[in-house]
C-alpha positions as CSV (number, residue, x, y, z in Angstrom):
1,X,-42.8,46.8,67.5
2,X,-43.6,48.7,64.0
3,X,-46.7,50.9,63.6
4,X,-49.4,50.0,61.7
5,X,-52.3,51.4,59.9
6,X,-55.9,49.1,59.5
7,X,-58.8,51.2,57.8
8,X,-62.3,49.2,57.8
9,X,-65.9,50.4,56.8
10,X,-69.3,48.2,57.9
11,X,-72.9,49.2,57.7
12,X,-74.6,49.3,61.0
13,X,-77.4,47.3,62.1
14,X,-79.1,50.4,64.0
15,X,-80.1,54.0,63.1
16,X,-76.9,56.3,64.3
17,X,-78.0,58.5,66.8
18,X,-75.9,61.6,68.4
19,X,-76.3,59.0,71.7
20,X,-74.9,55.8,70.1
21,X,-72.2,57.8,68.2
22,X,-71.0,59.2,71.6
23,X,-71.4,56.1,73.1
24,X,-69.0,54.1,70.7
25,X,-66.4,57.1,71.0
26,X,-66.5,56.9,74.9
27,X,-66.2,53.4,74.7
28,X,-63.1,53.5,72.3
29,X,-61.4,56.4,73.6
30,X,-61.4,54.2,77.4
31,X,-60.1,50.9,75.2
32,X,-57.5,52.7,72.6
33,X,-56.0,54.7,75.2
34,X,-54.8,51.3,77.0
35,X,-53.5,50.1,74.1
36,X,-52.2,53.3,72.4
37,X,-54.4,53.5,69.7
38,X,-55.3,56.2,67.7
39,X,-57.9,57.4,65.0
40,X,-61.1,58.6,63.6
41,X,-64.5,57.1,63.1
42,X,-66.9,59.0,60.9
43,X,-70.6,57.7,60.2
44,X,-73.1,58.5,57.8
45,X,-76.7,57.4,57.5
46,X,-76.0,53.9,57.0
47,X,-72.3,52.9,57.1
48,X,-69.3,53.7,59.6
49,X,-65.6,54.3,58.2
50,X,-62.6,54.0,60.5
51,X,-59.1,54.4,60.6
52,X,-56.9,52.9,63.4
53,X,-53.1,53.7,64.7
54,X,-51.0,51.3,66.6
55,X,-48.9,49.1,67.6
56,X,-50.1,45.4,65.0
57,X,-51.0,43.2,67.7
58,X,-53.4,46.4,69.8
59,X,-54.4,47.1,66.4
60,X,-55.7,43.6,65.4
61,X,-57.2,42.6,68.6
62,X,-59.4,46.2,68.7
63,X,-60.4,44.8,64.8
64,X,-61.1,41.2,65.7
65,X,-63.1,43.1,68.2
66,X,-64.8,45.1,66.0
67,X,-65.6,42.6,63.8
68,X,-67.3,40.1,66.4
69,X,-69.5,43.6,67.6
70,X,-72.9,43.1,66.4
71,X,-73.6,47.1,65.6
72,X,-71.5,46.1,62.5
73,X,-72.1,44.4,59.4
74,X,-70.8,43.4,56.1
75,X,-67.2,44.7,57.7
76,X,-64.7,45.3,55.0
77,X,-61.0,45.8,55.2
78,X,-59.5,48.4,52.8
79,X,-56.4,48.9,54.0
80,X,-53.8,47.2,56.5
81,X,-50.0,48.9,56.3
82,X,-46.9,49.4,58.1
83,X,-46.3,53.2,58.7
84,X,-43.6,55.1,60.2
85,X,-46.0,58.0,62.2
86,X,-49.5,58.6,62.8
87,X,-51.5,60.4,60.8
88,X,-54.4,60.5,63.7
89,X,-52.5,61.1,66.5
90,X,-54.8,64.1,68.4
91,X,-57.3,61.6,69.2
92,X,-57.6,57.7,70.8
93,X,-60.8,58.1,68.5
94,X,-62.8,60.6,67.3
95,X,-66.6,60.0,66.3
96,X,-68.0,62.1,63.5
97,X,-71.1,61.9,62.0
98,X,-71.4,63.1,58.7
99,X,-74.5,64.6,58.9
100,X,-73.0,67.2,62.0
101,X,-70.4,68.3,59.6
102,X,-72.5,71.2,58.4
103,X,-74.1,71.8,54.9
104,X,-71.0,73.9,53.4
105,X,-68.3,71.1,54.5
106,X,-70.8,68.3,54.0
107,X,-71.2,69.1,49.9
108,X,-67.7,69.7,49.3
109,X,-67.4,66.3,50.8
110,X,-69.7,64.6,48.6
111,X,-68.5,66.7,45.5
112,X,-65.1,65.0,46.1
113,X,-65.7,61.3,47.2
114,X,-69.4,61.2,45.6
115,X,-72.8,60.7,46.9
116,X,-74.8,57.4,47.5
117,X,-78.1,57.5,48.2
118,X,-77.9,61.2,48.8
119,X,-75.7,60.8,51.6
120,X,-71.7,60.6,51.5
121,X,-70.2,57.7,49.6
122,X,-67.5,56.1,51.9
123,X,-64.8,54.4,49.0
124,X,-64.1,50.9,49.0
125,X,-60.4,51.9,48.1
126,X,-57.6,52.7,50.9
127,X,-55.9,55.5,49.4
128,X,-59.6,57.3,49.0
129,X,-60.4,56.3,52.3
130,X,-57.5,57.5,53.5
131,X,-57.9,60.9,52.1
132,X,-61.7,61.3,53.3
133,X,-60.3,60.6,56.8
134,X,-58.2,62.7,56.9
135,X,-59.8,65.4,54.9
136,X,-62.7,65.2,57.9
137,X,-59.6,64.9,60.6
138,X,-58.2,68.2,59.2
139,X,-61.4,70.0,58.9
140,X,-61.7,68.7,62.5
141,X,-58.6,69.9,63.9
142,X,-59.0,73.5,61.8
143,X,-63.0,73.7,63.5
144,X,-61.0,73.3,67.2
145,X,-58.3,76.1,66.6
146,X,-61.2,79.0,65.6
């Protein structure tokens, strides 16, 4: 069965917390590792962004999922492809909230995607969304190696 990419941002209908955030990654770490999933989650004030790895079928039952979880709303799919490798593969899910990226990483972010509402602007179009995922993944994976 191919591999297949889905990238989806919502708003969330309560204030993200350090608790909640943690809670959602435990939660989807437990669920993506049964069905080999894989990928990042990053939040800011008001809005989630995520990227997940798989086979289709995991991949569209974790989204129909998703989509039926009341935390979200206004869900919007940017992008849905067949891929021939993972791009996220570290981590069954990673939670990142934007705000714990630290000041320094945090502006070069908004200097490169843009700002809304003085917080990070997550784009509406998949090969931007793409790129701040993985931007924050790689800044991720460089943070774990010092």
């Amino acid at each position: 069965m191919p591999l297949c990419r889905l990238m989806y941002k919502s708003k969330y209908s309560e204030p993200l917390s350090e608790s909640l955030l943690e809670a959602i990654e435990t939660t989807s770490q437990e669920n993506n590792e049964a069905l080999g999933i894989t990928g990042i989650l990053i939040g800011n004030r008001s809005s989630f962004m995520q990227v997940l790895e798989g086979e289709a079928e995991a991949v569209n039952e974790i989204y129909n999922n998703i989509c039926k979880d009341e935390r979200h709303t206004k869900i919007e799919l940017i992008g849905y492809e067949i891929i021939a490798q993972r791009a996220f593969a570290d981590w069954s899910m990673k939670c990142v909230a934007f705000g714990l990226l630290g000041r320094i990483l945090a502006q070069r972010l908004k200097k490169k995607y843009g700002e809304e509402n003085a917080d990070l602007k997550l784009p509406s179009d998949s090969d931007k969304a793409f790129s701040l995922l993985y931007d924050v993944a790689f800044l991720l994976r460089e943070d774990e190696i010092d």
